[in-house]
C-alpha positions as CSV (number, residue, x, y, z in Angstrom):
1,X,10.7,-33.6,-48.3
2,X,10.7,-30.3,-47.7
3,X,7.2,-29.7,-48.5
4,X,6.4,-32.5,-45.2
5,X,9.2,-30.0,-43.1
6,X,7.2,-27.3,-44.0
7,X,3.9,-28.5,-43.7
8,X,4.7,-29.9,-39.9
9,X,5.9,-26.4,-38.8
10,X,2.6,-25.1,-40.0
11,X,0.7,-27.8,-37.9
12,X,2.6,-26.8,-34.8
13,X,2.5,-23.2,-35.2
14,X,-2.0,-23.9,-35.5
15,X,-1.3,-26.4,-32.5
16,X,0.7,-24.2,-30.2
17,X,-2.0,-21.2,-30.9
18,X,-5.1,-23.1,-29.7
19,X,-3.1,-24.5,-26.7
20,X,-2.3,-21.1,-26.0
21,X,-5.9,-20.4,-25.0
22,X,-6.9,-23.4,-24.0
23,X,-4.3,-24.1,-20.9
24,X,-4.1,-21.5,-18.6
25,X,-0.6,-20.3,-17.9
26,X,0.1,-20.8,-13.6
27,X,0.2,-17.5,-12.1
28,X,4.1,-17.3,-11.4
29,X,4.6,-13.5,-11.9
30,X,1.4,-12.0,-10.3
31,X,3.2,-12.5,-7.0
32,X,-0.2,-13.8,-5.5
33,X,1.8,-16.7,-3.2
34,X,4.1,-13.7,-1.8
35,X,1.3,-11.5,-1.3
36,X,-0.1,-14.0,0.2
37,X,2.8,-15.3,2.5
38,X,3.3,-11.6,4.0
39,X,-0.3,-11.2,4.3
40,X,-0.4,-14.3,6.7
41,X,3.1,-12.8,8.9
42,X,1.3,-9.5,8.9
43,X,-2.2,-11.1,10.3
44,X,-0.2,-12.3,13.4
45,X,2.0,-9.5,13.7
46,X,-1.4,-7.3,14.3
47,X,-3.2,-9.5,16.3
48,X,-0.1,-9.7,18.8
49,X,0.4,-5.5,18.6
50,X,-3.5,-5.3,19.7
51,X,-3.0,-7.9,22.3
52,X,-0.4,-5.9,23.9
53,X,-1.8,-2.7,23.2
54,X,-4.9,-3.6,25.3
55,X,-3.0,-4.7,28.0
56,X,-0.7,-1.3,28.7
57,X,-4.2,0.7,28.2
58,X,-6.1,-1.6,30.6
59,X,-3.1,-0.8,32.9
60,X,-2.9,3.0,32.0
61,X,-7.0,3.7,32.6
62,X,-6.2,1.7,36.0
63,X,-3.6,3.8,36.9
64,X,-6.0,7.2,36.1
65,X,-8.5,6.1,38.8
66,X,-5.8,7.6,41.2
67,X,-7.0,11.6,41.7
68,X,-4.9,13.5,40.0
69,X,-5.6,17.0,39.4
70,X,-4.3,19.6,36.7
71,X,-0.5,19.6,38.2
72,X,1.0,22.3,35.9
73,X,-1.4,25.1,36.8
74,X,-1.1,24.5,40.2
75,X,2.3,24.5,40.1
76,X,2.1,28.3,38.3
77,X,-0.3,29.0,41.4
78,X,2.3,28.4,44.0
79,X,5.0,30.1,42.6
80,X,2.7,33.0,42.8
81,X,2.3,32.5,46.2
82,X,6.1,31.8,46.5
83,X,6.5,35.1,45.3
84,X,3.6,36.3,47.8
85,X,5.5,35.1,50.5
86,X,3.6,32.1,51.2
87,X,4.6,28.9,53.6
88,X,7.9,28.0,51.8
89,X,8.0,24.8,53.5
90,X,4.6,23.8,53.1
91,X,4.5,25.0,49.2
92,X,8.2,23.0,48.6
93,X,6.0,19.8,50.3
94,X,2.9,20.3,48.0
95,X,5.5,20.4,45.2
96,X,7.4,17.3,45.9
97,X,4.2,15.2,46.2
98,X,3.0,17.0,42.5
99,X,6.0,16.2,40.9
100,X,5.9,12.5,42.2
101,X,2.9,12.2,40.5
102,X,3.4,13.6,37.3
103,X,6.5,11.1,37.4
104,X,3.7,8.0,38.1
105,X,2.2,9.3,35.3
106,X,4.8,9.6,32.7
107,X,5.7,6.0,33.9
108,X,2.1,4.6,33.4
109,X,2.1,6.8,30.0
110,X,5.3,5.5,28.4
111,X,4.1,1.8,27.7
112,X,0.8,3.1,26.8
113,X,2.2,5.4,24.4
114,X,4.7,3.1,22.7
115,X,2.1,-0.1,22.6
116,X,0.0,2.6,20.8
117,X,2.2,3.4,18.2
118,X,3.3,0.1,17.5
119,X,-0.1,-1.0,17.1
120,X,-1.2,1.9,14.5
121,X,2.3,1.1,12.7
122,X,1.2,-2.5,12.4
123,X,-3.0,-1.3,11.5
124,X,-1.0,0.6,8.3
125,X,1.0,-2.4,7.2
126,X,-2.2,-4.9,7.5
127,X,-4.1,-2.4,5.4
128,X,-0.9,-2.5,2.8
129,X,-0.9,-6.0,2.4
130,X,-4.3,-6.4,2.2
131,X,-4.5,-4.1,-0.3
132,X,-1.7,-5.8,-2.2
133,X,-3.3,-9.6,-1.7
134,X,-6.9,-8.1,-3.0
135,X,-4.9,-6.6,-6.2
136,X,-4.2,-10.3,-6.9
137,X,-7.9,-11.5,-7.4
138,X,-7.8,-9.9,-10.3
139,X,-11.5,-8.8,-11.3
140,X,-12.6,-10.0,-9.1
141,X,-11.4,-7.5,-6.4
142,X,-14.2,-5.1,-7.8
143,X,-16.5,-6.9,-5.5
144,X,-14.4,-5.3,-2.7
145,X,-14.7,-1.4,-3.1
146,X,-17.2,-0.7,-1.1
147,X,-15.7,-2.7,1.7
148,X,-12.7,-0.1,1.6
149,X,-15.1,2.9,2.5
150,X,-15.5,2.2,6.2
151,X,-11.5,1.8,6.2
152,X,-11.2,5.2,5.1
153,X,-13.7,6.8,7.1
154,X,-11.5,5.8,10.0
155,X,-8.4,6.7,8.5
156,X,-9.8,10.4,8.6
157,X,-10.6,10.3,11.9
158,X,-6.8,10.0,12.6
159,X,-5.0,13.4,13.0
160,X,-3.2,15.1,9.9
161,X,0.2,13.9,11.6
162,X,-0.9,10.5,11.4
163,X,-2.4,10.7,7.6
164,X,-6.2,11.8,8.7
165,X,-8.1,15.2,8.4
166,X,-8.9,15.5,12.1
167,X,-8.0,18.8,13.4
168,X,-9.3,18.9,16.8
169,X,-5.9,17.1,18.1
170,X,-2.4,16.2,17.2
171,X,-0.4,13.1,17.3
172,X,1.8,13.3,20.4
173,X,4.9,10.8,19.6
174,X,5.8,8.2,22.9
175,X,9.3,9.9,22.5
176,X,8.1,12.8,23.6
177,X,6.4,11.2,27.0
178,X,9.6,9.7,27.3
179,X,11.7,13.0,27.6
180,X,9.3,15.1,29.2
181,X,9.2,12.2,32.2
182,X,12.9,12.2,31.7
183,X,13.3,15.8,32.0
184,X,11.1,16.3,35.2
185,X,13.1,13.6,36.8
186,X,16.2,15.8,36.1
187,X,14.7,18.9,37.6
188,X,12.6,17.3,40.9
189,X,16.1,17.3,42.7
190,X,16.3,21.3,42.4
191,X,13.4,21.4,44.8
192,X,15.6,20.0,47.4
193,X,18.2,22.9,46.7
194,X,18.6,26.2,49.1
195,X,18.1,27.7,46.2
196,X,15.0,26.8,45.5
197,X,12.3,29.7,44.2
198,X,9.3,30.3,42.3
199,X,11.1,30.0,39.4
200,X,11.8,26.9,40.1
201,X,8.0,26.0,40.2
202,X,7.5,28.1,36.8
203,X,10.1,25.7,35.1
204,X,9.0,22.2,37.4
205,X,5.2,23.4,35.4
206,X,6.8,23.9,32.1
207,X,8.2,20.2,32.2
208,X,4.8,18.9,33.1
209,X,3.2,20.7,30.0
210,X,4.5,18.3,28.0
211,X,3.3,15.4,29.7
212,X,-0.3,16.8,30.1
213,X,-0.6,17.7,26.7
214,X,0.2,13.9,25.6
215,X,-2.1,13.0,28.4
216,X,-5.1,14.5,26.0
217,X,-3.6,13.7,22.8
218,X,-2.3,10.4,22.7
219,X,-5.9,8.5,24.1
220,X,-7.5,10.7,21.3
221,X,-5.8,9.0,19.0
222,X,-5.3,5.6,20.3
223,X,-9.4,5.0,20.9
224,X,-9.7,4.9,17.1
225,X,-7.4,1.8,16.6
226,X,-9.8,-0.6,17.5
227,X,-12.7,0.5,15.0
228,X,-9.7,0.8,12.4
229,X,-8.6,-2.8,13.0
230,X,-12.3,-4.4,12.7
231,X,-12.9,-3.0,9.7
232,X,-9.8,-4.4,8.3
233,X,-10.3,-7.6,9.9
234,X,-14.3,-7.2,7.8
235,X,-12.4,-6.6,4.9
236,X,-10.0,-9.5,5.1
237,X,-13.1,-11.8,5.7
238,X,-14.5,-10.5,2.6
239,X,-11.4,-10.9,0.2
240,X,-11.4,-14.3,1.4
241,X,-15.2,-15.6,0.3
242,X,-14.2,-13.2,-3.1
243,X,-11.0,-15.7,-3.4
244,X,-13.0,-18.6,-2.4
245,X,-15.4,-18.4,-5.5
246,X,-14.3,-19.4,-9.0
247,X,-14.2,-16.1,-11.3
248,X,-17.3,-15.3,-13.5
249,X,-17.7,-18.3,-16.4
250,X,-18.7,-15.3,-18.8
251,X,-16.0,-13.8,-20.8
252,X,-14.6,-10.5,-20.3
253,X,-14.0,-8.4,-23.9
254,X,-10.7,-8.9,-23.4
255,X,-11.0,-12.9,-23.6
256,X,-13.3,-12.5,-26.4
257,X,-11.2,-10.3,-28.8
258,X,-8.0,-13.2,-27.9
259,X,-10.2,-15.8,-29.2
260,X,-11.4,-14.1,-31.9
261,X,-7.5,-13.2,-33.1
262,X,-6.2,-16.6,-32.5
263,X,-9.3,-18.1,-34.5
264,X,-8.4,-16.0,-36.8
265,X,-4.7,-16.4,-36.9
266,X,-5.2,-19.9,-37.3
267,X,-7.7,-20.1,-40.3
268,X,-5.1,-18.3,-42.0
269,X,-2.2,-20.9,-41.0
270,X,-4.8,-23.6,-42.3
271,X,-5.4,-22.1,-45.3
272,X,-2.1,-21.6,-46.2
273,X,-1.1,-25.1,-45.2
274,X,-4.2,-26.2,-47.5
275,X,-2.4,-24.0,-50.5
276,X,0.9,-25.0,-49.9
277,X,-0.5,-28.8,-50.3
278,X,-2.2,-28.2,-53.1
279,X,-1.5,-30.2,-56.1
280,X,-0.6,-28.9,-59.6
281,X,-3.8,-28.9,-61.2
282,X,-5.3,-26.7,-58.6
283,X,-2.7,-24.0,-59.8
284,X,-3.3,-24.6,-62.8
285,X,-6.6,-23.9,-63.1
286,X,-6.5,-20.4,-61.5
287,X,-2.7,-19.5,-63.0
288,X,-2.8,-17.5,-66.8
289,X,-0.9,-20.0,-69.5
290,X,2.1,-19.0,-70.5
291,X,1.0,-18.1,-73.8
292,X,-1.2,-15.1,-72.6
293,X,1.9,-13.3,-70.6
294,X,3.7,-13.5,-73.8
295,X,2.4,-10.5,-75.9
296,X,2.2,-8.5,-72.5
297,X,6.3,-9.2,-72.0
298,X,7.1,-8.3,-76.0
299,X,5.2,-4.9,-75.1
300,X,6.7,-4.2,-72.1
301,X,10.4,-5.2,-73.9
302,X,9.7,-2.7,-76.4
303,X,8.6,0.1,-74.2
304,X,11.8,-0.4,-72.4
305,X,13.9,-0.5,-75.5
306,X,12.2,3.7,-76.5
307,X,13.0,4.9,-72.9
308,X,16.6,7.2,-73.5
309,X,19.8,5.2,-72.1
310,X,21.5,7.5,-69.3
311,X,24.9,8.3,-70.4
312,X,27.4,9.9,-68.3
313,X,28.2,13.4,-68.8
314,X,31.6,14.4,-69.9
315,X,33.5,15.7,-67.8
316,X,33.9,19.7,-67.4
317,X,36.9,21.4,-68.9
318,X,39.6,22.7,-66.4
């Protein structure tokens, strides 16, 4: 009975080793379906940023077909002629309508900005999760490096702020247009105050700096989102045909070395169960009679019997 017991554990161990290669275990912990899932959110999420993004720059360029001319250095020029002794009335006037336009501007900026950022945030999270899904095709996501080289030429064109190698402008944060507006607004009223001077106009220009610095940074920056998004959008085209097609019938090293140990692992379960079931006879044949161990085991007694007994030593006097 215990030779059956033994004999069926063998045949499931051999059974359970070749259904081990042949039925493919589900892909539960590659986290393919959550890659997946967020993958999907984040395809929407973009496509909504860049649908708002091109609405507050349509409305921004609209906004810069008004005239508008460099406002901080003129500023600087009438506090010189403040200081000349120039029209004080018509100078406080020009002021008043320079300010009210750098304020239209910050205005018209601060969506722009914001929409911009948010967009670019979104671009980096789409390029995350697409580079998490295509980690899930397994080898097959080979067939996708070369798409990722047009995705990183227009990562360098972004500014070191914003992870590029572009040096010829800096990231100007939508923060920033949003105090510098803020800050103009607070000081416009001084203009109205008898004691209004040229250093007034010095510190009305400074305020505007601000604004006319992210005036030439921020559409620097923003005019590269849209070649950044299509070439994510190409490469997320492409990682679906890669998905689409069946993986390669040949076999990788890897599958051939696991077939090769699990062949192997169970010819030696069969041939043990084959041994174990063997019937007397068959030991018999290959097994020495008891006769020819005998002379062997008298020698081995008697080389035993010369070998000095260990005694304990006596104990040493106190």
């Amino acid at each position: 009975m215990t030779r059956l017991w033994t004999a069926a554990a063998l045949v499931a161990a051999i059974v359970l080793v070749l259904l081990g290669r042949v039925i493919p275990v589900p892909p539960v912990v590659t986290g393919e379906e959550g890659s997946r899932t967020d993958l999907v959110k984040t395809r929407i999420a973009v496509v909504t940023a860049r649908y708002d993004f091109q609405q507050k720059e349509l409305a921004y360029h609209r906004f810069l077909t008004r005239p508008l001319s460099l406002i901080p250095t003129e500023l600087r020029q009438q506090a010189n002629e403040w200081d000349a002794g120039g029209n004080r009335q018509v100078l406080l006037q020009q002021a008043h309508d320079k300010i009210q336009q750098s304020l239209d501007l910050g205005h018209a900026m601060i969506p722009y900005a914001q929409s911009g950022e948010a967009f670019f945030a979104q671009l980096r999270s789409y390029d995350d999760d697409l580079m998490s899904w295509s980690r899930t095709l397994g080898a097959r996501s080979e067939q996708l490096r070369r798409s990722t080289w047009p995705i990183l030429e227009w990562l360098k064109a972004y500014p070191l702020e914003s992870g590029g190698e572009n040096r010829e402008f800096h990231a100007f944060p939508a923060s920033n247009v949003v105090r510098a507006t803020a800050l103009i607004q607070k000081l416009a009223p001084q203009l109205d105050a008898p004691t209004a001077d040229a250093t007034t106009f010095r510190r009305l220009a400074l305020a505007t700096d601000d604004l006319w610095a992210a005036g030439k940074n921020i559409p620097s920056v923003n005019r590269y989102h849209d070649g950044y998004f299509s070439a994510l959008r190409r490469y997320d085209t492409e990682s679906l045909e890669v998905a689409a097609v069946p993986e390669a019938a040949a076999l990788s090293s890897q599958t051939i070395r696991a077939w090769l140990i699990a062949g192997l692992l169970g010819t030696v379960l069969a041939a043990a169960l084959l041994l174990f079931l063997a019937p007397a006879a068959f030991w018999q044949r290959f097994a020495p009679p008891a006769a020819r161990l005998a002379p062997l085991t008298t020698r081995l007694s008697a080389l035993v019997g010369r070998l000095p007994r260990l005694r304990p030593r006596p104990p040493a006097p106190k």
